[in-house]
C-alpha positions as CSV (number, residue, x, y, z in Angstrom):
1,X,-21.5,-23.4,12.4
2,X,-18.7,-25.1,13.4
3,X,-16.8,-24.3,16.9
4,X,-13.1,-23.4,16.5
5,X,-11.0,-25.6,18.9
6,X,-10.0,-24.5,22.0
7,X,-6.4,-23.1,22.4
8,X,-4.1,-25.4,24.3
9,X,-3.2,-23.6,27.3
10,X,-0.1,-21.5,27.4
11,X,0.5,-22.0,23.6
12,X,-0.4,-19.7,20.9
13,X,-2.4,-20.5,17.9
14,X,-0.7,-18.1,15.1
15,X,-2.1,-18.3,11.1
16,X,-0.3,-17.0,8.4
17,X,-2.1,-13.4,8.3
18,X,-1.9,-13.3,12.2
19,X,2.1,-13.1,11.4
20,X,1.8,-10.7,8.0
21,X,-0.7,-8.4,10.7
22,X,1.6,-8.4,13.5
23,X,4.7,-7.3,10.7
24,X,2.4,-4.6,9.6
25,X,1.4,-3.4,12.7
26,X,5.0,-3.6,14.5
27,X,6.0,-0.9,11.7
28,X,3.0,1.4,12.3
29,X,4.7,4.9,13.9
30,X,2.8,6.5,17.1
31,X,1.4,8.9,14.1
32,X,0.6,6.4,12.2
33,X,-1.4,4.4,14.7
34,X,-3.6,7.6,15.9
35,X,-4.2,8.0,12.5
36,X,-5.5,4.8,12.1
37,X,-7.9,4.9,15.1
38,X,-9.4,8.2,14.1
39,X,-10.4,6.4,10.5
40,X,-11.9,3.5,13.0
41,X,-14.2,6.8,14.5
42,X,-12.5,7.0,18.0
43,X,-12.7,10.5,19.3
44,X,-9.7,12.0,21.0
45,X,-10.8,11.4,24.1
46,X,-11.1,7.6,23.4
47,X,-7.8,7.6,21.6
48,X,-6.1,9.0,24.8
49,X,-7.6,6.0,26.5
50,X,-6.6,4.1,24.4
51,X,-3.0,5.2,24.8
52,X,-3.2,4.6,28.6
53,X,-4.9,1.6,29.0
54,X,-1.7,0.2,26.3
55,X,1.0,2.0,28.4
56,X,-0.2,-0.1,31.3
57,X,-0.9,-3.6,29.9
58,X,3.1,-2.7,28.3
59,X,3.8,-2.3,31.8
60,X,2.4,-5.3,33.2
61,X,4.5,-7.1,30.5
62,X,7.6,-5.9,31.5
63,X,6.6,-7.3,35.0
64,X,5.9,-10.2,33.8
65,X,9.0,-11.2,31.6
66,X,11.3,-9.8,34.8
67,X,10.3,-12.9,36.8
């Protein structure tokens, strides 16, 4: 099986569906995204988890790009 190459560091390797995904999922309404993880078979539980662990790594972002 051949390896995929190794990202060059600090740069990101983006493919044409990557971009179409990222428009689709930039759209998607809080709803619309719970809605979607309960089809993937996450319980609420996980889904509230879910929500936190994002609400921090958004978090750390915002750090991030204030420096």
């Amino acid at each position: 099986m051949p390896k995929r190459k190794k990202p060059i560091e600090g740069k990101i390797v983006s493919k044409a569906e990557d971009k179409i995904w990222n428009e689709w999922y930039d759209k998607l309404t809080p709803q619309d995204h719970d809605k979607m993880l309960k089809q993937l078979g996450l319980d609420d539980e996980d889904r509230e988890e879910f929500q936190e662990e994002l609400k921090e790594e958004k978090k750390e972002i915002k750090k991030t790009k204030k420096k």
